[in-house]
PQR file with spaces between the fields and no chain letter, atoms N, CA, C, O and H, PARSE charges and radii, in Angstrom:
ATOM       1  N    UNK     1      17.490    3.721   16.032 -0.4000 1.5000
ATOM       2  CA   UNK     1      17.654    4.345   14.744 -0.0000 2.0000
ATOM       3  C    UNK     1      19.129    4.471   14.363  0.5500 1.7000
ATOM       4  O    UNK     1      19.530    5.409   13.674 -0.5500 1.4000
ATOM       5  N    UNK     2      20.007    3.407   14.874 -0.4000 1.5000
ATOM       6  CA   UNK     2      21.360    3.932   14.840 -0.0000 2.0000
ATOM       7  C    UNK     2      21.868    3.319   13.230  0.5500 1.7000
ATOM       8  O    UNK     2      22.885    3.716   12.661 -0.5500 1.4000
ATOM       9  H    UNK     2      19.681    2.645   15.434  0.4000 1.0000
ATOM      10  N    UNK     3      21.103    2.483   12.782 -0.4000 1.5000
ATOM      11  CA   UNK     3      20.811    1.585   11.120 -0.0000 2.0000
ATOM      12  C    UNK     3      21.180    2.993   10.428  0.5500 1.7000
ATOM      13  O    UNK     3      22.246    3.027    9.814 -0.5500 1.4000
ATOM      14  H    UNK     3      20.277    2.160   13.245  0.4000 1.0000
ATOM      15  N    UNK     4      20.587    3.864   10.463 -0.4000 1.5000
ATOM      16  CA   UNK     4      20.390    5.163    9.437 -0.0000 2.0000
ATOM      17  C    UNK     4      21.389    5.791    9.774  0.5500 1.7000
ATOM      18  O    UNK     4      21.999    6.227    8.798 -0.5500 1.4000
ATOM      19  H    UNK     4      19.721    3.836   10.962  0.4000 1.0000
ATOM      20  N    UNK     5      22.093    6.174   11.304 -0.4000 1.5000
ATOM      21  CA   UNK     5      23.169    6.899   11.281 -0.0000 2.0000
ATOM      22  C    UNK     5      24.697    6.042   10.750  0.5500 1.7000
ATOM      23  O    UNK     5      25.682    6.560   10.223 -0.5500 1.4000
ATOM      24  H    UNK     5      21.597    5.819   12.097  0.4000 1.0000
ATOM      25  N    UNK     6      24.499    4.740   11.062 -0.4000 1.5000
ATOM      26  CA   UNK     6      26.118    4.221   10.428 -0.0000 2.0000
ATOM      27  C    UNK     6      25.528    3.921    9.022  0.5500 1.7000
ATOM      28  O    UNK     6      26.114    2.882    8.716 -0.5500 1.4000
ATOM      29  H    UNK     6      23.699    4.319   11.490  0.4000 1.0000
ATOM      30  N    UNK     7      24.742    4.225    8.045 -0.4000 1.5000
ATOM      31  CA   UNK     7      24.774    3.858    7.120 -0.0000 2.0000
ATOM      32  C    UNK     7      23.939    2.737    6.718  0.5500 1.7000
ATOM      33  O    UNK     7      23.538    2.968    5.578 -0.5500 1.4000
ATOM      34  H    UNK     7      24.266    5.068    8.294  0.4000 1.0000
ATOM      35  N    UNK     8      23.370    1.296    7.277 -0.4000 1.5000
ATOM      36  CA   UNK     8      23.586    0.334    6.994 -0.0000 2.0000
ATOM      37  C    UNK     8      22.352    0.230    6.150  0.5500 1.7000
ATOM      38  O    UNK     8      22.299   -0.623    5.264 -0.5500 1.4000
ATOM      39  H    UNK     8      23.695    1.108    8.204  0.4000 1.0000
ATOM      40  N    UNK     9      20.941    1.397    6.472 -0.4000 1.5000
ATOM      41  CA   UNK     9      20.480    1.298    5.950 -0.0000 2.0000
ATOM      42  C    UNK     9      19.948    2.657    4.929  0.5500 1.7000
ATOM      43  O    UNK     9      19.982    3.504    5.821 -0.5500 1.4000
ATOM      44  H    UNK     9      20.984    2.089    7.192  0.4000 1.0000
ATOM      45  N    UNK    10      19.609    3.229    4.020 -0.4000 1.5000
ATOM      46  CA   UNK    10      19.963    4.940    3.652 -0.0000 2.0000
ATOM      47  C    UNK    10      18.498    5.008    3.582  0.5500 1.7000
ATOM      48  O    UNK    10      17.655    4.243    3.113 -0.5500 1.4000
ATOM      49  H    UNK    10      19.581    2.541    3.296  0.4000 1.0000
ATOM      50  N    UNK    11      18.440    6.076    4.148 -0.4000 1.5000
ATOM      51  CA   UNK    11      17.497    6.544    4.914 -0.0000 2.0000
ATOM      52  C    UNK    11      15.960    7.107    3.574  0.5500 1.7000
ATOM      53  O    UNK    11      14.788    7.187    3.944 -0.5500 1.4000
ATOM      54  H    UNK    11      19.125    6.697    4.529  0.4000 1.0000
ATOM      55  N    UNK    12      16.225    7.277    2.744 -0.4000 1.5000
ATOM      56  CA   UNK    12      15.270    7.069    1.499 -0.0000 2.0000
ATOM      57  C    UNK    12      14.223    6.054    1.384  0.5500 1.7000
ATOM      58  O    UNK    12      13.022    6.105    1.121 -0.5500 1.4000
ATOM      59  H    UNK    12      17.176    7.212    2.443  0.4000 1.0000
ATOM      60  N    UNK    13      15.239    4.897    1.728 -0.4000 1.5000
ATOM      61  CA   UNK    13      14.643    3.715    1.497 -0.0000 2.0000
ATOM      62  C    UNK    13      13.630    3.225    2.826  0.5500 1.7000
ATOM      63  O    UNK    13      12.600    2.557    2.920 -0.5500 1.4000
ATOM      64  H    UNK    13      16.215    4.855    1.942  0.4000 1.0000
ATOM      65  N    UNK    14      14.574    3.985    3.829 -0.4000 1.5000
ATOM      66  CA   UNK    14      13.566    3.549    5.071 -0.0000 2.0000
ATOM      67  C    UNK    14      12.260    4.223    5.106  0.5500 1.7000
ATOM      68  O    UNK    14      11.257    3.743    5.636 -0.5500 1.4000
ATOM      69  H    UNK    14      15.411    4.527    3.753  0.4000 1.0000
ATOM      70  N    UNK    15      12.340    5.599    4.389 -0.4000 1.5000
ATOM      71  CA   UNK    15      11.506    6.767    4.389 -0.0000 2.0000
ATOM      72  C    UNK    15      10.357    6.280    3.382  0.5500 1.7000
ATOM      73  O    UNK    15       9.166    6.431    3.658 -0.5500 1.4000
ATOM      74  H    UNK    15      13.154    5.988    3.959  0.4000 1.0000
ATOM      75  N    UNK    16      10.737    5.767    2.363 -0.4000 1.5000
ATOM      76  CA   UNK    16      10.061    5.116    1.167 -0.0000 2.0000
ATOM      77  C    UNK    16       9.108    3.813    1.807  0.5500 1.7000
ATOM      78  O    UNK    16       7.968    3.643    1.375 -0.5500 1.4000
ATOM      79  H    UNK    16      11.704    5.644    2.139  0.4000 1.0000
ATOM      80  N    UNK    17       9.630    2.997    2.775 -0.4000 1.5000
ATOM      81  CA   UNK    17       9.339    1.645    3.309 -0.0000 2.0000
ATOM      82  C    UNK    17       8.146    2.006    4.154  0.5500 1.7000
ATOM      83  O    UNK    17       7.062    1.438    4.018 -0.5500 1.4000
ATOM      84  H    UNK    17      10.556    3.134    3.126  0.4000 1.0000
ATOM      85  N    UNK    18       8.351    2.885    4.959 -0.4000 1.5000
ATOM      86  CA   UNK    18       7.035    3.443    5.797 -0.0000 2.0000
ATOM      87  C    UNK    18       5.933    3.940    4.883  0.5500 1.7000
ATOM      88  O    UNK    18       4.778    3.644    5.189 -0.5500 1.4000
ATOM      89  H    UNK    18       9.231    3.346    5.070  0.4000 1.0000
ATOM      90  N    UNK    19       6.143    4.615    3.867 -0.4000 1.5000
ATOM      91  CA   UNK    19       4.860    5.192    3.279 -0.0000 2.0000
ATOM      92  C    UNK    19       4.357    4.063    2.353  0.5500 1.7000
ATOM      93  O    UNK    19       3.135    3.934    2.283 -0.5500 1.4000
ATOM      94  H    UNK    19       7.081    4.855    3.618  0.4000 1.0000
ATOM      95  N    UNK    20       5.188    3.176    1.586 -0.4000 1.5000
ATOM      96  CA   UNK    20       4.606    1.369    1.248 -0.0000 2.0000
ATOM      97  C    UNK    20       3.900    1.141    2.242  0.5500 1.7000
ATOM      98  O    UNK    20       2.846    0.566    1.972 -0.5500 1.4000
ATOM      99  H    UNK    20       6.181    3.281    1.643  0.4000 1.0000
ATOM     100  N    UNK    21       4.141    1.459    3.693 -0.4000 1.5000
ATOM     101  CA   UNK    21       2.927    0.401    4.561 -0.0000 2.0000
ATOM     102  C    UNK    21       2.210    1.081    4.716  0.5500 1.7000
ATOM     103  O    UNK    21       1.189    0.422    4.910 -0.5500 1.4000
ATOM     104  H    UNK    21       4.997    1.927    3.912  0.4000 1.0000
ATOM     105  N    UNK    22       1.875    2.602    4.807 -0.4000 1.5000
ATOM     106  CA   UNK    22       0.590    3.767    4.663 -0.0000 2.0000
ATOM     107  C    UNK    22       0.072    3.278    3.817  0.5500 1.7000
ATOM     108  O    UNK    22      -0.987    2.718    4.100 -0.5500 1.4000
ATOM     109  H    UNK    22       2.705    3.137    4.649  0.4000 1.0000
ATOM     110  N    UNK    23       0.606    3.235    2.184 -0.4000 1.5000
ATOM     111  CA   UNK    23      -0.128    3.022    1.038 -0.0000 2.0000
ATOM     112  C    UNK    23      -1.117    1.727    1.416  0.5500 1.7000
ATOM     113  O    UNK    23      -2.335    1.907    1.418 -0.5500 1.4000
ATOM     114  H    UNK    23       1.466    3.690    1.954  0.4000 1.0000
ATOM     115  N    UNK    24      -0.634    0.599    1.692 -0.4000 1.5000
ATOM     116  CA   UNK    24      -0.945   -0.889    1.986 -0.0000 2.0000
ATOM     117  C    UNK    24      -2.032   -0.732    2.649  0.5500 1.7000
ATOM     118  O    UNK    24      -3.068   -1.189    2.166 -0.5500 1.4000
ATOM     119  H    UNK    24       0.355    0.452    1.691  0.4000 1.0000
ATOM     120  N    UNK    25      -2.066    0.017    4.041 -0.4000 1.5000
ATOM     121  CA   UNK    25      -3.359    0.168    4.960 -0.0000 2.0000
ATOM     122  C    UNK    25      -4.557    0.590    4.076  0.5500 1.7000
ATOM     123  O    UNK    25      -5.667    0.067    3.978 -0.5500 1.4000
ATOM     124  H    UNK    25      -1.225    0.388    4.434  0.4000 1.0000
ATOM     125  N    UNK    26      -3.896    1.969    3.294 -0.4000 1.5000
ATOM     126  CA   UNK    26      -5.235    2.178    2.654 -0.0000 2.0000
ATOM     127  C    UNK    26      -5.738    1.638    1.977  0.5500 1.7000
ATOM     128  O    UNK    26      -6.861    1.289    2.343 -0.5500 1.4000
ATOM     129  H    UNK    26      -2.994    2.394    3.374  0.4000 1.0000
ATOM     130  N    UNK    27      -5.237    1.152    0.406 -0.4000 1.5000
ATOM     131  CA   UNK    27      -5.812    0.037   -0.425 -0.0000 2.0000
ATOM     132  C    UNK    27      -6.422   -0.745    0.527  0.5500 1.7000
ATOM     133  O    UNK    27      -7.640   -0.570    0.511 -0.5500 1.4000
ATOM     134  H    UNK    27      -4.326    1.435    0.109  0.4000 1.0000
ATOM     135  N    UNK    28      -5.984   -1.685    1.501 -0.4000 1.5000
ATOM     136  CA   UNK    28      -6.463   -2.693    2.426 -0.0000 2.0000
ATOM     137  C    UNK    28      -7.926   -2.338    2.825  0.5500 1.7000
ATOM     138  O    UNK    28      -8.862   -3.138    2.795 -0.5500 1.4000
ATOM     139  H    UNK    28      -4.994   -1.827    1.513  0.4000 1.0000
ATOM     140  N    UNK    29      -8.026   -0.553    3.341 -0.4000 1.5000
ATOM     141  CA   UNK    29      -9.060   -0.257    3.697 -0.0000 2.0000
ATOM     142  C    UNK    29     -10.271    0.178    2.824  0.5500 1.7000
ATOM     143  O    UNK    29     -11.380    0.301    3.342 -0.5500 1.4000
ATOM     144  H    UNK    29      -7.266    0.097    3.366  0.4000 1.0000
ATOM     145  N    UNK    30     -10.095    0.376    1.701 -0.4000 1.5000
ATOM     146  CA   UNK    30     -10.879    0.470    0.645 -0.0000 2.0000
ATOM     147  C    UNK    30     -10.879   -0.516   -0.169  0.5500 1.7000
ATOM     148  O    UNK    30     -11.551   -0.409   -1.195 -0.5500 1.4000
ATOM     149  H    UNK    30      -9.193    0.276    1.280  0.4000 1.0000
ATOM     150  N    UNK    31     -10.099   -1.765    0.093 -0.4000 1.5000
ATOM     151  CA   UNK    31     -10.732   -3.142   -1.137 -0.0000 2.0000
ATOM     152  C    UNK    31     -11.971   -3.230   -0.007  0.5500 1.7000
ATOM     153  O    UNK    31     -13.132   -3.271   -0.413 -0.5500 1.4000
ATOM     154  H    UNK    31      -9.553   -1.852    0.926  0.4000 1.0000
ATOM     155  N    UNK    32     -11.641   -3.260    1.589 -0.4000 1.5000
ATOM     156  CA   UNK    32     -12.619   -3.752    2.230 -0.0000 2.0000
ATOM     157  C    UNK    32     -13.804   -3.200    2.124  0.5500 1.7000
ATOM     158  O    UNK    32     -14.767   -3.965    2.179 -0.5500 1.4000
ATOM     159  H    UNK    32     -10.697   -3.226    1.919  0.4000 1.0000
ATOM     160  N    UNK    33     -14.039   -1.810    1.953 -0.4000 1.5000
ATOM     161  CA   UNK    33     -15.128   -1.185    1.909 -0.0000 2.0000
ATOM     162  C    UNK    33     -15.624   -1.417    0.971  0.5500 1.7000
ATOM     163  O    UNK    33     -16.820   -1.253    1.212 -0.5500 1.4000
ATOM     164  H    UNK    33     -13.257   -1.189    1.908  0.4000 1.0000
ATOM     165  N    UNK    34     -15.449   -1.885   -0.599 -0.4000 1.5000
ATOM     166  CA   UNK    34     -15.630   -1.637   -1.964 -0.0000 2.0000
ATOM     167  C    UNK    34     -16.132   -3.349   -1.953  0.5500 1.7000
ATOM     168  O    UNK    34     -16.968   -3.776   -2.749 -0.5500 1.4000
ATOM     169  H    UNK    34     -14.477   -2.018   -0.795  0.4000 1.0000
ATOM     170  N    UNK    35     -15.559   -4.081   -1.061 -0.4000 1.5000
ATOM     171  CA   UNK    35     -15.982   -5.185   -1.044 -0.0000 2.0000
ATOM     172  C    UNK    35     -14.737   -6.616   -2.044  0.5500 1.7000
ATOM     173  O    UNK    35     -14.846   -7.782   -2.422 -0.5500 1.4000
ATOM     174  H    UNK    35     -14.880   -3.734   -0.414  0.4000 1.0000
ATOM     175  N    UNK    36     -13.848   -5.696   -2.057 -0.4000 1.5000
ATOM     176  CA   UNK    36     -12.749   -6.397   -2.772 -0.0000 2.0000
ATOM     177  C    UNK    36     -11.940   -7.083   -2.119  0.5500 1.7000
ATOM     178  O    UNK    36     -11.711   -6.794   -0.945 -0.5500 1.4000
ATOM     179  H    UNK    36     -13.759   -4.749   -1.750  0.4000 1.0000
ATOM     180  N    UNK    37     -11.330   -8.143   -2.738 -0.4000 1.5000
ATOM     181  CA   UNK    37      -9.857   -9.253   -2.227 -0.0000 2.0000
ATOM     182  C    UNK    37      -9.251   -8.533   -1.581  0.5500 1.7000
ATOM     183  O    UNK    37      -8.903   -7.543   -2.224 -0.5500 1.4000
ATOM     184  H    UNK    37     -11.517   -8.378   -3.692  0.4000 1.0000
ATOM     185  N    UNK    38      -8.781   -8.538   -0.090 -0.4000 1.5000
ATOM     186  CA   UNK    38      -8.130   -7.318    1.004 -0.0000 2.0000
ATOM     187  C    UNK    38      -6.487   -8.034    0.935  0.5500 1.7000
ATOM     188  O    UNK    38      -5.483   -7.416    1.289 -0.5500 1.4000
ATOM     189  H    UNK    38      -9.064   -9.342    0.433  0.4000 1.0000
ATOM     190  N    UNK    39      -6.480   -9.011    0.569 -0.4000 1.5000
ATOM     191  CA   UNK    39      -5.159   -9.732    0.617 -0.0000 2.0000
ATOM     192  C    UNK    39      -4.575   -9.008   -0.927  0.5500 1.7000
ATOM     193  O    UNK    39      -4.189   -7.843   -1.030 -0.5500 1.4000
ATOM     194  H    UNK    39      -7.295   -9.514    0.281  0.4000 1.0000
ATOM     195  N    UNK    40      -4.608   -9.609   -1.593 -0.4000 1.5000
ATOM     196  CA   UNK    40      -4.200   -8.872   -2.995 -0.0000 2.0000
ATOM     197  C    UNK    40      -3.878   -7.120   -2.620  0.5500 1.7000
ATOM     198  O    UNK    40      -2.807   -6.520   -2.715 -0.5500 1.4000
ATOM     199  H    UNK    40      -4.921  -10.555   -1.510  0.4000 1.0000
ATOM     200  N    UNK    41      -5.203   -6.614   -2.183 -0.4000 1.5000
ATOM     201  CA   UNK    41      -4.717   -5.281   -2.201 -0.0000 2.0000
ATOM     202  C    UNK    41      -3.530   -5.055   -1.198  0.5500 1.7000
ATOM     203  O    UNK    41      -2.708   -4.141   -1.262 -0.5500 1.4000
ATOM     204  H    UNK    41      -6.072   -7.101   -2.107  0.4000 1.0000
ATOM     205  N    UNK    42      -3.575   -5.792   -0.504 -0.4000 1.5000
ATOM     206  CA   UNK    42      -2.716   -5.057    0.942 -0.0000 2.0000
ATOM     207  C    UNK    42      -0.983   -5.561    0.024  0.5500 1.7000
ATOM     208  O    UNK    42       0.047   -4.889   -0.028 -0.5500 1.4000
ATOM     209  H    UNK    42      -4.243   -6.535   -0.452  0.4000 1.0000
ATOM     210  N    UNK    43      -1.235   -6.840   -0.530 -0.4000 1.5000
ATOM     211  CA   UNK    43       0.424   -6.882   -1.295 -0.0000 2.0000
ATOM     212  C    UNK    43       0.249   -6.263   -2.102  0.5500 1.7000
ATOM     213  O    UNK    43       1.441   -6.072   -2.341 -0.5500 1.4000
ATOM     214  H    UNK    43      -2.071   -7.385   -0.488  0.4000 1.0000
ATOM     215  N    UNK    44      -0.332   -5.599   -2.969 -0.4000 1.5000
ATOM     216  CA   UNK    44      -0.086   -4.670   -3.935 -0.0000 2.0000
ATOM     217  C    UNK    44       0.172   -3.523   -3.840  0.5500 1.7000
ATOM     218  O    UNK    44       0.674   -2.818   -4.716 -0.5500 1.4000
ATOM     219  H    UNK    44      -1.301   -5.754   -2.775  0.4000 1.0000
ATOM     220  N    UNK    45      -0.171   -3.185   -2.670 -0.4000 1.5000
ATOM     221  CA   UNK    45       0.127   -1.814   -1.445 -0.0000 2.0000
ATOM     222  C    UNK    45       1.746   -1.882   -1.495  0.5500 1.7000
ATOM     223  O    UNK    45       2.528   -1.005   -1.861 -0.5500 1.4000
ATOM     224  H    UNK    45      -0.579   -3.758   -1.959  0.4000 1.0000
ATOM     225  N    UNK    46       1.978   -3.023   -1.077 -0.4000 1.5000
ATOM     226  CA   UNK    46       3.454   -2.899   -0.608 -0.0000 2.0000
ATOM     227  C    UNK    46       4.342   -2.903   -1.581  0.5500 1.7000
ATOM     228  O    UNK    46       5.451   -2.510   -1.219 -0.5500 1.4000
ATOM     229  H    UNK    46       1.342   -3.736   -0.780  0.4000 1.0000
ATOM     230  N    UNK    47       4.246   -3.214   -2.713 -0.4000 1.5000
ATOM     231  CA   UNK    47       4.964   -3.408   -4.235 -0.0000 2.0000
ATOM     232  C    UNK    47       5.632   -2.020   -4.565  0.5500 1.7000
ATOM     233  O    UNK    47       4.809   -1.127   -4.767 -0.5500 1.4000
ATOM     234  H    UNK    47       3.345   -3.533   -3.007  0.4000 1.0000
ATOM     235  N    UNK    48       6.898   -1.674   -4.657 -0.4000 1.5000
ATOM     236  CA   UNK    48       6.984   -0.054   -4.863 -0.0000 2.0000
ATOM     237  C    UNK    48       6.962    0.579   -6.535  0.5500 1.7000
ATOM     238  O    UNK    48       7.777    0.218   -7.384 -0.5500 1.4000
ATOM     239  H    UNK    48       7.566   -2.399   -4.493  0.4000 1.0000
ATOM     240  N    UNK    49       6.221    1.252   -6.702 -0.4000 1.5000
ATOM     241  CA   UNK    49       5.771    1.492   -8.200 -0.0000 2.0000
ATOM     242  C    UNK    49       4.440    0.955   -8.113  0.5500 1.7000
ATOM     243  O    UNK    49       3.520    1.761   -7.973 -0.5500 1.4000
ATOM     244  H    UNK    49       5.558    1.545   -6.012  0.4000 1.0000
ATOM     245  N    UNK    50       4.156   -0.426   -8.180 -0.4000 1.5000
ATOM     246  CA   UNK    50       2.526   -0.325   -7.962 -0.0000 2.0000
ATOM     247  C    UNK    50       1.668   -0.036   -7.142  0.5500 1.7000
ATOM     248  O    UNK    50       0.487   -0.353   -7.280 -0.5500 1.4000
ATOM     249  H    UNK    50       4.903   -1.080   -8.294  0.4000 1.0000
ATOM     250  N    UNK    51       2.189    0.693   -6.034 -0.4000 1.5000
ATOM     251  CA   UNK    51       1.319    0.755   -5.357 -0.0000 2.0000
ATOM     252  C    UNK    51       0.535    2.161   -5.303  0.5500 1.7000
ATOM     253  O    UNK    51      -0.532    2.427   -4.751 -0.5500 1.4000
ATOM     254  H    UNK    51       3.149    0.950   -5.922  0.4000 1.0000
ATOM     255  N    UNK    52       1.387    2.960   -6.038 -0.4000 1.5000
ATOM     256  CA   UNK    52       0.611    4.381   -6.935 -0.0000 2.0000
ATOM     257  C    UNK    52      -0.834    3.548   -7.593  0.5500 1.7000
ATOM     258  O    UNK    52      -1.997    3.940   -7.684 -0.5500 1.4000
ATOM     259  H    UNK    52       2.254    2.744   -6.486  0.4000 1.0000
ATOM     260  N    UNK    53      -0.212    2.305   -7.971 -0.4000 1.5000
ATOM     261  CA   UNK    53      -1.613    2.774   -9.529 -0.0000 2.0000
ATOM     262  C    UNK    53      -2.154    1.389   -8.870  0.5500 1.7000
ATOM     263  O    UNK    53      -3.050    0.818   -9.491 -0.5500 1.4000
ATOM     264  H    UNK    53       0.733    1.987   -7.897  0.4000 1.0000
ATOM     265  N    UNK    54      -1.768    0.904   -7.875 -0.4000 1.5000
ATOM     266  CA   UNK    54      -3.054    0.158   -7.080 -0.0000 2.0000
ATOM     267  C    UNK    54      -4.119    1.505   -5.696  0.5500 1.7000
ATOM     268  O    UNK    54      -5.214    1.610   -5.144 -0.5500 1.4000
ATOM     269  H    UNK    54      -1.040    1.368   -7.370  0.4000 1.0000
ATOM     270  N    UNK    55      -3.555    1.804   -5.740 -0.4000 1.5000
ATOM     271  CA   UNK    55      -4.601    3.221   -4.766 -0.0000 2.0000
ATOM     272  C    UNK    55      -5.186    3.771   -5.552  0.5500 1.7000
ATOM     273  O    UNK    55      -6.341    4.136   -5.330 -0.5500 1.4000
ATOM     274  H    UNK    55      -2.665    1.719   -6.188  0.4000 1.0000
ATOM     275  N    UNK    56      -4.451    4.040   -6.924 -0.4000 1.5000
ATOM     276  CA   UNK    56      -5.781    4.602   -8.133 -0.0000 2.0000
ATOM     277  C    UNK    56      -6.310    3.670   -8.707  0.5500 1.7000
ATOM     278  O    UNK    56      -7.013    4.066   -9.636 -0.5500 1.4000
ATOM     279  H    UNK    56      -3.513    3.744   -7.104  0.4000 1.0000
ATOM     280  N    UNK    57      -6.296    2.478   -8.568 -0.4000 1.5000
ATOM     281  CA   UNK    57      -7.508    1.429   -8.779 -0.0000 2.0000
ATOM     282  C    UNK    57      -8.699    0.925   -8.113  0.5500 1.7000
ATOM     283  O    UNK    57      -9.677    0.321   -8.555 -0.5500 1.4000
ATOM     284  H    UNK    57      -5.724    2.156   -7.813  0.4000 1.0000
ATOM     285  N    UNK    58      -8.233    1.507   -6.377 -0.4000 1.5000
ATOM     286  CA   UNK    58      -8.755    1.144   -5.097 -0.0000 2.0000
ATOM     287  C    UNK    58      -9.918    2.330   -5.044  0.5500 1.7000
ATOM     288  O    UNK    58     -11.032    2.200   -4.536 -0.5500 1.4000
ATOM     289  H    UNK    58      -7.439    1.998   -6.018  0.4000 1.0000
ATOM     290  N    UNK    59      -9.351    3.609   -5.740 -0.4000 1.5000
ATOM     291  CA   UNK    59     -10.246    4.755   -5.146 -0.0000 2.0000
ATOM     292  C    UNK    59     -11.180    4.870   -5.943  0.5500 1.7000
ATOM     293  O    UNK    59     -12.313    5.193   -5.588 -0.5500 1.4000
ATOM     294  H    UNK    59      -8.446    3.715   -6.152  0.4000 1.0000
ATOM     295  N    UNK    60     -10.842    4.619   -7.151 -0.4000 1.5000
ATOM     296  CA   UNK    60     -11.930    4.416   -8.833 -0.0000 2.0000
ATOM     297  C    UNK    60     -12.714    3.383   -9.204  0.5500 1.7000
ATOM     298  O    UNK    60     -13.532    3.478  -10.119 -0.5500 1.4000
ATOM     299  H    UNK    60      -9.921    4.355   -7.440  0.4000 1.0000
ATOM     300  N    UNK    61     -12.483    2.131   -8.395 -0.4000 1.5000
ATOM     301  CA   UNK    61     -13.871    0.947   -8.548 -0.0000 2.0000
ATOM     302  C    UNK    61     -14.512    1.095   -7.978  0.5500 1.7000
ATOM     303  O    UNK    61     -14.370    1.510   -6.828 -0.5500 1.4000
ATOM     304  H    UNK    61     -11.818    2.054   -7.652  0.4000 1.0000
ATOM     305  N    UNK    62     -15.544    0.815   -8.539 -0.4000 1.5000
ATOM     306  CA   UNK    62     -16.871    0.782   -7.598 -0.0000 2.0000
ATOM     307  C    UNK    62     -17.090   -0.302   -7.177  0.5500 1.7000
ATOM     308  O    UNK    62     -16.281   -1.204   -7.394 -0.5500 1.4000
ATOM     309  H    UNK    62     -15.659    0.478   -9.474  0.4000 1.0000
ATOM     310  N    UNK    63     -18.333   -0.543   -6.402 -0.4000 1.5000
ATOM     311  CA   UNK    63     -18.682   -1.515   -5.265 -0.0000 2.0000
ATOM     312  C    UNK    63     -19.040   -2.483   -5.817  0.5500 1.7000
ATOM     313  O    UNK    63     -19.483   -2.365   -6.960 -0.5500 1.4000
ATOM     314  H    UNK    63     -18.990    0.189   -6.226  0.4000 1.0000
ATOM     315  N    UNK    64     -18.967   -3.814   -5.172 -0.4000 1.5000
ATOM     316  CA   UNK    64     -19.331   -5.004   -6.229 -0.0000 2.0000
ATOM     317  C    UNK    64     -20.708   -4.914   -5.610  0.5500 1.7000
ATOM     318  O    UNK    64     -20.861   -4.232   -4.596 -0.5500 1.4000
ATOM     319  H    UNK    64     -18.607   -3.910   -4.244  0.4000 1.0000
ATOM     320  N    UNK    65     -21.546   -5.453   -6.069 -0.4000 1.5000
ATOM     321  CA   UNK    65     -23.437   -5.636   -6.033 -0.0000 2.0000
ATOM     322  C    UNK    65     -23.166   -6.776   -5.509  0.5500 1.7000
ATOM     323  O    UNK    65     -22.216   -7.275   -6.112 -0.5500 1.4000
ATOM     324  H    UNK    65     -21.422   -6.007   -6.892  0.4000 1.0000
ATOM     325  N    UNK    66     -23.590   -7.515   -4.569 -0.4000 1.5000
ATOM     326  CA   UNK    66     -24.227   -8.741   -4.501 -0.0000 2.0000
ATOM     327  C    UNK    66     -25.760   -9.182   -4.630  0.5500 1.7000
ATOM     328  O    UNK    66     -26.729   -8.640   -4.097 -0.5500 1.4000
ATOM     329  H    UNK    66     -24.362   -7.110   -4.079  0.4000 1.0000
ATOM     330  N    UNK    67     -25.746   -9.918   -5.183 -0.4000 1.5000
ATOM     331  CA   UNK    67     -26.892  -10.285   -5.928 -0.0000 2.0000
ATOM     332  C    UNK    67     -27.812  -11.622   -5.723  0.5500 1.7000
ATOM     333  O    UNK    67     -28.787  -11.817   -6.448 -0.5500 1.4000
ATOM     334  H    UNK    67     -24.959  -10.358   -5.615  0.4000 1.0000
């Protein structure tokens, strides 16, 4: 962790970077359940700004029917 103490990397961003890959797991884990594209969601997870209003897209569709 010595990146964050000389600076090289500021520590926001690292702090910000970890919860992008929380976000990512989950979308990931609810396209899968919902039956949705898990690839799409999991990069849309990681996108910063969309990935707010891809988890509120993930938690609010419903299930596709197969038919």
């Amino acid at each position: 962790m010595d990146f964050l103490r000389d600076g090289s990397i500021h520590p926001v961003l690292f702090i910000y970077g970890i919860i992008s890959i929380g976000i990512s797991v989950v979308c990931f884990l609810l396209a899968k359940d919902k039956g949705r594209n898990t690839t799409i969601a999991a990069v849309t997870g990681l996108i910063p700004g969309l990935n707010y209003l891809a988890i509120a897209y993930y938690v609010g569709v419903s299930k596709l029917v197969k038919v």
